[in-house]
VEXBASE-52072 format. One record per residue: residue number from 1; residue in one letter; x, y, z of N, C-alpha, C in turn. Coordinates in nm, 4 decimals, padded with zeros to 6 digits, always signed. Layout:
<NUM,'A',<X,Y,Z>,<X,Y,Z>,<X,Y,Z>>
...
This chain:
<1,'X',<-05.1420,-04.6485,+08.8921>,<-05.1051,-04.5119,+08.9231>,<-05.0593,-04.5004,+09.0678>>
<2,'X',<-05.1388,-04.5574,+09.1504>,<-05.1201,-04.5335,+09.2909>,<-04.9897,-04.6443,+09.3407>>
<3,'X',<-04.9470,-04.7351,+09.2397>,<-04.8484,-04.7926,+09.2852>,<-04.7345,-04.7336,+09.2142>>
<4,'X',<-04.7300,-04.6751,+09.1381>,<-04.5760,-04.5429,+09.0454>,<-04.5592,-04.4528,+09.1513>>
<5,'X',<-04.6591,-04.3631,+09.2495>,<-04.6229,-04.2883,+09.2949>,<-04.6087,-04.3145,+09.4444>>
<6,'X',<-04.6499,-04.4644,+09.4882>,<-04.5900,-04.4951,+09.5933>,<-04.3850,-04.5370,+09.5803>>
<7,'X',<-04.3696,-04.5621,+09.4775>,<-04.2408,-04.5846,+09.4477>,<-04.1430,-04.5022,+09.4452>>
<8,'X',<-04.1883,-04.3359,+09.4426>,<-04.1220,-04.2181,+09.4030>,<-04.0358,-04.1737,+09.5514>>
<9,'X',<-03.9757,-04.1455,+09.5418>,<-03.8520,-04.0818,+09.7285>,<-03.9458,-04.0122,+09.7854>>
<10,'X',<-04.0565,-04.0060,+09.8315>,<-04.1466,-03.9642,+09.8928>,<-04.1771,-03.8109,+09.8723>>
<11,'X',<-04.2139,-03.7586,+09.7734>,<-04.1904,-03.6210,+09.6928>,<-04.3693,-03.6461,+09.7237>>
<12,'X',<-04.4491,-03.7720,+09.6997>,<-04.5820,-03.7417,+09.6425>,<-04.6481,-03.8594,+09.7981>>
<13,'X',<-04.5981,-03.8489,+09.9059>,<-04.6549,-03.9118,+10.0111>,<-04.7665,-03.8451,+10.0075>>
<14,'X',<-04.8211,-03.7143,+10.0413>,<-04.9266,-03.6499,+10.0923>,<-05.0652,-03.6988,+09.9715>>
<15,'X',<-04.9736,-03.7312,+09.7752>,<-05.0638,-03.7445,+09.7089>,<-05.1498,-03.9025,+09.7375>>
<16,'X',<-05.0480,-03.9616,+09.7638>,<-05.0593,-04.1492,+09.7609>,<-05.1820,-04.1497,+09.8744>>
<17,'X',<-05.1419,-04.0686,+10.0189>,<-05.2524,-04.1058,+10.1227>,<-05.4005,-04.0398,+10.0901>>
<18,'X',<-05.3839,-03.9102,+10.0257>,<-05.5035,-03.8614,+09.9819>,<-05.5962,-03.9536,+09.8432>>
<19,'X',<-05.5274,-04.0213,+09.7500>,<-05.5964,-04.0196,+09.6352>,<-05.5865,-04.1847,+09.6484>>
<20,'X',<-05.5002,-04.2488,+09.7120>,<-05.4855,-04.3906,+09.7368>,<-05.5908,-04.4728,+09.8220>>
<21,'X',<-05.6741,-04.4259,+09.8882>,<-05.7261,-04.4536,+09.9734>,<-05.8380,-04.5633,+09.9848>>
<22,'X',<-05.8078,-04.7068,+10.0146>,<-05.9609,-04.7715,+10.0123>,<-06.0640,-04.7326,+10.0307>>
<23,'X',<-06.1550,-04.8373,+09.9674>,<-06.3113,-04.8125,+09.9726>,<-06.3767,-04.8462,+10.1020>>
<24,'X',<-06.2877,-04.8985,+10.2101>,<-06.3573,-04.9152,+10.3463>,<-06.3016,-04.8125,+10.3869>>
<25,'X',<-06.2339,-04.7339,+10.3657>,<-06.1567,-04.6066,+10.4283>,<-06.2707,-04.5125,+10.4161>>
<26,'X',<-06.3258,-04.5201,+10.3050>,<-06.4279,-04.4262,+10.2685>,<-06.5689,-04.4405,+10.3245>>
<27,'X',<-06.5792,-04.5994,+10.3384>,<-06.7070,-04.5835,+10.4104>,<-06.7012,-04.5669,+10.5619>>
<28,'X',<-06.5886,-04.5493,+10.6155>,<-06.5324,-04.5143,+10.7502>,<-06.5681,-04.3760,+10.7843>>
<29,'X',<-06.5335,-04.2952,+10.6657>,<-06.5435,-04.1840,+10.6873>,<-06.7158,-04.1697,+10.6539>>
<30,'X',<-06.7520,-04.1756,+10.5615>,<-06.9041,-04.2056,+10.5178>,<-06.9760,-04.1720,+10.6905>>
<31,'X',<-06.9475,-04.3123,+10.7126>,<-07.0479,-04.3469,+10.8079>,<-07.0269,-04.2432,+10.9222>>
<32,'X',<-06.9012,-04.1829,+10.9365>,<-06.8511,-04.0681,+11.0572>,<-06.9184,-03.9273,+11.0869>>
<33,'X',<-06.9366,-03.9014,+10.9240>,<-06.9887,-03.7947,+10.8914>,<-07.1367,-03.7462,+10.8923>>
<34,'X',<-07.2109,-03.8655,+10.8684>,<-07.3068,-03.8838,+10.8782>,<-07.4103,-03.8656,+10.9986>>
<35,'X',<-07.2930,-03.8625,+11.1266>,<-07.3736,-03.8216,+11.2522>,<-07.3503,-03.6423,+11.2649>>
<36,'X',<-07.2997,-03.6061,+11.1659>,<-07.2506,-03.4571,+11.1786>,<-07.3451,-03.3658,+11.1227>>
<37,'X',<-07.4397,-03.4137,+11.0726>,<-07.5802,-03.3410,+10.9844>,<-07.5472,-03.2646,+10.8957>>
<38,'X',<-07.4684,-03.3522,+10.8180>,<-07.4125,-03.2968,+10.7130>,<-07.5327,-03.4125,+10.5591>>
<39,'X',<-07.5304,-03.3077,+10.4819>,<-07.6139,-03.3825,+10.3251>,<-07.5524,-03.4660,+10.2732>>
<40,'X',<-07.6289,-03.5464,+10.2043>,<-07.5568,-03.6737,+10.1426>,<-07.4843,-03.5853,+10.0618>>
<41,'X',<-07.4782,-03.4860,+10.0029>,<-07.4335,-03.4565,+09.8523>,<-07.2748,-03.3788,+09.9618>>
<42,'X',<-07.3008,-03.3040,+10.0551>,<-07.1931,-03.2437,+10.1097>,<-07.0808,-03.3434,+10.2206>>
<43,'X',<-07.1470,-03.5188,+10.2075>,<-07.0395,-03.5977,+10.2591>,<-06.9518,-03.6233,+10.1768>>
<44,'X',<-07.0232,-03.6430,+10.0202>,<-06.9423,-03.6935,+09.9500>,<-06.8451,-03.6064,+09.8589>>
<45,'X',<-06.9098,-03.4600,+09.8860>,<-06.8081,-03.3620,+09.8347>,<-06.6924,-03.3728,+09.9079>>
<46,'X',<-06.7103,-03.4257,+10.0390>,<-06.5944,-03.4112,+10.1597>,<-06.4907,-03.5273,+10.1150>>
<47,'X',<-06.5234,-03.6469,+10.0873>,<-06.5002,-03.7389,+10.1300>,<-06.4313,-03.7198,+09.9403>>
<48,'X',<-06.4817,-03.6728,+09.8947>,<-06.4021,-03.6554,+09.7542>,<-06.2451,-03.5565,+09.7660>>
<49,'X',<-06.2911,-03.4581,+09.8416>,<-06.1875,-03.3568,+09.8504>,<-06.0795,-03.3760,+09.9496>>
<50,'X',<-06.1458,-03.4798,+10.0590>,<-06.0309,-03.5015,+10.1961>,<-05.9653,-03.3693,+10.2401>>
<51,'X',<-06.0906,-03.3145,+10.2876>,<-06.0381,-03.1767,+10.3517>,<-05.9600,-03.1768,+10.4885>>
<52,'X',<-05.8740,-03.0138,+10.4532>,<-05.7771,-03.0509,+10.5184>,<-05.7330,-02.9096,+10.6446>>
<53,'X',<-05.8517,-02.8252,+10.6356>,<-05.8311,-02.6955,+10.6854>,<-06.0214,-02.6573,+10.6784>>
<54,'X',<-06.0192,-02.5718,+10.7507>,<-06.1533,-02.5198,+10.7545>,<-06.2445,-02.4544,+10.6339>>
<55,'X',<-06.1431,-02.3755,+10.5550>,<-06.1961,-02.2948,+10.4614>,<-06.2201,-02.4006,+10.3575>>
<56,'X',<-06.1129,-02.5634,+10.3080>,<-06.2534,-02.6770,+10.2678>,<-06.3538,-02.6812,+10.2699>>
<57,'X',<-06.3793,-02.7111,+10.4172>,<-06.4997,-02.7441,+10.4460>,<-06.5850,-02.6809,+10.4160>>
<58,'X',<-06.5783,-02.4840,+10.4132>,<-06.6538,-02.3660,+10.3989>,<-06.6985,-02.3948,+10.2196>>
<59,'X',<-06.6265,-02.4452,+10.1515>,<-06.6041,-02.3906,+10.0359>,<-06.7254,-02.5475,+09.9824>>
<60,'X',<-06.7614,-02.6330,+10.0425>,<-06.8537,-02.7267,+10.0426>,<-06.9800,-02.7254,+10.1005>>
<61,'X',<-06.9614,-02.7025,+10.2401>,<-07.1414,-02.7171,+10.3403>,<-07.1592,-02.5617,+10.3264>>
<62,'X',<-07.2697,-02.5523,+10.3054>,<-07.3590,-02.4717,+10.2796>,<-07.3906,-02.4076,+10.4359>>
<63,'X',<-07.4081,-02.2450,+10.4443>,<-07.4201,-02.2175,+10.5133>,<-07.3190,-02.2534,+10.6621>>
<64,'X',<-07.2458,-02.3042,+10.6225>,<-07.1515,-02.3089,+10.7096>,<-07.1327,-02.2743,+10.8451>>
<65,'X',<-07.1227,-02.1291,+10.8273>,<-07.1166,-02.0257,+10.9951>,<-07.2582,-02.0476,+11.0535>>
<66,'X',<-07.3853,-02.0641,+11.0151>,<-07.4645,-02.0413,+11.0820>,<-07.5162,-02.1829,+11.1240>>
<67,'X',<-07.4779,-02.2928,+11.0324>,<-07.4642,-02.4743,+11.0869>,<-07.3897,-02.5288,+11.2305>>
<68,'X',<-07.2481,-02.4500,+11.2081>,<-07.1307,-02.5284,+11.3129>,<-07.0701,-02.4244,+11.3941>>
<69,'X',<-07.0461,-02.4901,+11.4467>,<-06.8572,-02.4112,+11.5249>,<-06.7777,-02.4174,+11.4855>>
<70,'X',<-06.6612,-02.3102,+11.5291>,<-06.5318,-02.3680,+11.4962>,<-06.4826,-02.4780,+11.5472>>
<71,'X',<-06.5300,-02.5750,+11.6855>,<-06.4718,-02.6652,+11.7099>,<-06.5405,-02.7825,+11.6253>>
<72,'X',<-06.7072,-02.7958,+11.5988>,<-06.7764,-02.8648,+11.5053>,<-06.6843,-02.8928,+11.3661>>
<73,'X',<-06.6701,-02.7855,+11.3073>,<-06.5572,-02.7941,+11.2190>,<-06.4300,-02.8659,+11.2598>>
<74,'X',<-06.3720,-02.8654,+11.3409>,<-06.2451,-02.9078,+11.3598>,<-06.2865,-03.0577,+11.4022>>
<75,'X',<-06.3848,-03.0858,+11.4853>,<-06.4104,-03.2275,+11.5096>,<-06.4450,-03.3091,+11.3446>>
<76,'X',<-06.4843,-03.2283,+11.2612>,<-06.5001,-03.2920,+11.0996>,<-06.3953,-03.3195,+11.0642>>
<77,'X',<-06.3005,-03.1641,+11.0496>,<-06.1252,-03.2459,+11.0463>,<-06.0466,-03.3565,+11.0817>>
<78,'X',<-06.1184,-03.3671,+11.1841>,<-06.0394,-03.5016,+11.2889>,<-06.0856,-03.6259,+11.1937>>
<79,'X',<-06.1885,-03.6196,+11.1744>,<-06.2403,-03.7508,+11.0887>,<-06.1376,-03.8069,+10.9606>>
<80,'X',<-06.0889,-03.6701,+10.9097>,<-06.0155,-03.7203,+10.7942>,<-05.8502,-03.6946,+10.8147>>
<81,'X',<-05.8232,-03.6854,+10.9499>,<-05.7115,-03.7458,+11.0039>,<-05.6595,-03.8657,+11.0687>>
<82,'X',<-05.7176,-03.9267,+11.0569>,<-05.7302,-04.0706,+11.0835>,<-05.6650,-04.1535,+10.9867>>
């Protein structure tokens, strides 16, 4: 699958880097997140969804506003811009 839609005129780039992604990619991120005091169950919601904007993230960690910042948040973003 991930090699059909690397082949396509680049219509599905954004899908290939999101859904293509190795398993050390993941424990990259894994292990990143993990200093962020975030739950096992809400890394791997992350790390499933490859969020990409704040209201992600909202729509996963619990309690959200009263956990982080807006820059806390945005330093999570950074993780899955890499």
């Amino acid at each position: 699958m991930c090699q059909i839609l690397k082949n396509e005129s680049g219509k599905f780039t954004d899908l290939v880097k999101k859904f293509c992604k190795s398993d050390t990619y993941k424990l990259e991120i894994y292990d990143a997140l993990k200093s962020k005091q975030l739950t096992e169950f809400e890394i791997i919601q992350l790390i499933n969804i490859s969020p990409s904007h704040i209201i992600d993230l909202a729509l996963v960690i619990e309690e959200v506003e009263e956990r982080y910042t807006e820059d806390e948040l945005n330093d999570i973003l950074e993780i899955f811009k890499k």
